[in-house]
C-alpha positions in Angstrom: -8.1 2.1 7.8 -5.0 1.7 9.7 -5.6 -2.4 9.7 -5.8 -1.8 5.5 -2.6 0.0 5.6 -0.4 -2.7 7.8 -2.0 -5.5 5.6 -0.8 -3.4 2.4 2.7 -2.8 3.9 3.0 -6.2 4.4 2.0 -7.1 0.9 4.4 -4.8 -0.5 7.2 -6.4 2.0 6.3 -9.9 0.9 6.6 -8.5 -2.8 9.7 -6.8 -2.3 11.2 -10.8 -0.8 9.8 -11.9 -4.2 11.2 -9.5 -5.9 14.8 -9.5 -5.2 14.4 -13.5 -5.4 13.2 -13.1 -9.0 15.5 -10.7 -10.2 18.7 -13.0 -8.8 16.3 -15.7 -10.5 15.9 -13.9 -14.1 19.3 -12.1 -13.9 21.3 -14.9 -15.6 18.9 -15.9 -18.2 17.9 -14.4 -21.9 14.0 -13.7 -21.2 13.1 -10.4 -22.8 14.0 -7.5 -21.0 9.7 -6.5 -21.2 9.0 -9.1 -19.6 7.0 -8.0 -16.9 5.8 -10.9 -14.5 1.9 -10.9 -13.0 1.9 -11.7 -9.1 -0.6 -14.2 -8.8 -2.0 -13.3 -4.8 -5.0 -15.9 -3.6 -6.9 -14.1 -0.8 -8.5 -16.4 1.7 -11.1 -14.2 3.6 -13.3 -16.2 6.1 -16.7 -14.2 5.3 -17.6 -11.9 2.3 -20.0 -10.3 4.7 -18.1 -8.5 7.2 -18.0 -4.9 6.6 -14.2 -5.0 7.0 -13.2 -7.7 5.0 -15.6 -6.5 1.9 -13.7 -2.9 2.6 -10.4 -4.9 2.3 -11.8 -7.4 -0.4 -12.7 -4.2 -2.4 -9.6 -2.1 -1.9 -7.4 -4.9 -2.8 -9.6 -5.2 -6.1 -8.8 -1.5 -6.7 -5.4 -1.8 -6.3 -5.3 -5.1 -8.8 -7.6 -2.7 -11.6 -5.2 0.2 -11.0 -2.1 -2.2 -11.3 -3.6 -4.7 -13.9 -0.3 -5.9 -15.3 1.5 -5.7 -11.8 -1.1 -7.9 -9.4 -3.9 -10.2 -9.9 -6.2 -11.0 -6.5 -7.9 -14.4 -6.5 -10.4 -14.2 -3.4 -12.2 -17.3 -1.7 -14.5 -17.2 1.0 -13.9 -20.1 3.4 -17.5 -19.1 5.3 -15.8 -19.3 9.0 -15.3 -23.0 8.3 -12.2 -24.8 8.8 -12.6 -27.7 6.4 -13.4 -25.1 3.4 -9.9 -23.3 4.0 -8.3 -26.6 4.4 -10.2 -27.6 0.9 -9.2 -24.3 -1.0 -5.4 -24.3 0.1 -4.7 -27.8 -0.3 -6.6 -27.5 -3.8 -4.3 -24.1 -4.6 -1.3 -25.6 -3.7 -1.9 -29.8 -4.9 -2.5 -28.4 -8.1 0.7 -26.5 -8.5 -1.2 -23.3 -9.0 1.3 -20.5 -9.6 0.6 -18.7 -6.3 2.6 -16.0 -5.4 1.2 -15.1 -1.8 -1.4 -16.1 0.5 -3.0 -13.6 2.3 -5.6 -15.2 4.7 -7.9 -14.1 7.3 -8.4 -16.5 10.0 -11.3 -15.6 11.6 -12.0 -18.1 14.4 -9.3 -20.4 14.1 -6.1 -20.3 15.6 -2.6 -21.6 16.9 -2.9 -24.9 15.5 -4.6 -24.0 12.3 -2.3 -21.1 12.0 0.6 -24.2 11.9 -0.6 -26.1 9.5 -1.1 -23.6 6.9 2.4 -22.1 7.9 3.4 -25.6 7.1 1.4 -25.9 3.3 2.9 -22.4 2.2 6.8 -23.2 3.7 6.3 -26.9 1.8 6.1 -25.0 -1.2 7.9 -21.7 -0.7 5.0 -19.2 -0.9 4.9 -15.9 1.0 2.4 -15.5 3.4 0.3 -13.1 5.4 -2.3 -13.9 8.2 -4.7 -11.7 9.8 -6.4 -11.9 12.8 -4.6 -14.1 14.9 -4.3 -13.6 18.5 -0.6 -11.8 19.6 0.2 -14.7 21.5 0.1 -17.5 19.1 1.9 -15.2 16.3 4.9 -14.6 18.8 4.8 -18.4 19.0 4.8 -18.7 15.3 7.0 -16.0 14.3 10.2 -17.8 13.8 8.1 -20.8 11.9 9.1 -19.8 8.5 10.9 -16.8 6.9 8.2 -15.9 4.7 5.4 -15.3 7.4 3.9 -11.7 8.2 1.4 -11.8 10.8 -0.8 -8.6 11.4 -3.2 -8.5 14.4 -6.5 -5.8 14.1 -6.8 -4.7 17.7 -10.3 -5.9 18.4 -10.6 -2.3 20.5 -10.2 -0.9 17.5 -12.2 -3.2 15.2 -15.7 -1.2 16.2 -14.3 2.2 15.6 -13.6 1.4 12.3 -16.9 -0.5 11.4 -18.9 2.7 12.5 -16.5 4.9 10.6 -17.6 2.5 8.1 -20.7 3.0 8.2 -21.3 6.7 9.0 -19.1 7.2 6.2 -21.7 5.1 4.0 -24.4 7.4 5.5 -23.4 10.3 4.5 -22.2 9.0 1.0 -26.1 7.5 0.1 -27.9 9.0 3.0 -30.8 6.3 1.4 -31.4 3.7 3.6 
């Protein structure tokens, strides 16, 4: 839970950035004071099958139902493979989608992967948060573009919370 909570504070970080860019943005012209804009988030997870990342794939769908005219998720599931997430972003972004931030969980890929989709998002200005990526190549990355947030599930903590997971489903069903 403590992984789902640093991925949702940087979410809210990343929106905040947006925010205060939009306001200055709006600020100066005569669109209707309702006007409420719909953050458009694309969610690149690298397996729906993960315990973890469904956890995270459904709380982030609980936070878009509960926040339906704040936040709409858009997930993909690049199946561990790197030409699928290579596929999907340059698909988001080539087709000017109106993305407002990536959130994307590596899985097995990393320093050079982790570049080029630092590279894709900065191209065209779109916030960005990646998970699961070794400490080492994120401290490498860091200063790669303003818009980045990196956070890093401590493997030694990754089982914990999987068998939290599912004790937690035991004792809600108790029918397996």
């Amino acid at each position: 839970m403590k992984i789902s909570i640093k991925i949702f504070s940087s979410i809210i970080l990343v929106f905040s950035l947006l925010n205060s860019n939009i306001s200055s943005t709006y600020s100066t012209s005569n669109i209707n004071k309702n006007y409420r804009k719909i953050y458009n988030v694309s969610v690149l997870l690298n397996t729906f099958n993960d315990p973890f990342l469904s956890k995270l794939k459904k709380n982030l769908e609980d936070i878009e139902r509960a926040n339906n005219d704040k936040v709409k998720f858009t997930f993909y599931n690049t199946d561990d493979n790197l030409a699928i997430l290579n596929e999907i972003l340059d698909s988001i972004i080539l087709n000017d989608e109106n993305i407002d931030l990536f959130i994307i969980n590596l899985g097995k890929f990393e320093e050079d992967t982790t570049k080029n989709i630092i590279s894709k998002a900065k191209a065209k200005n779109i916030p960005l948060v990646i998970s699961n990526i070794a400490p080492l190549a994120a401290s490498k990355l860091y200063n790669s573009y303003n818009k980045v947030a990196f956070v890093d599930p401590s493997s030694e903590n990754a089982g914990s919370i999987q068998g939290k997971m599912i004790a937690d489903l035991w004792n809600a069903k108790k029918t397996f």
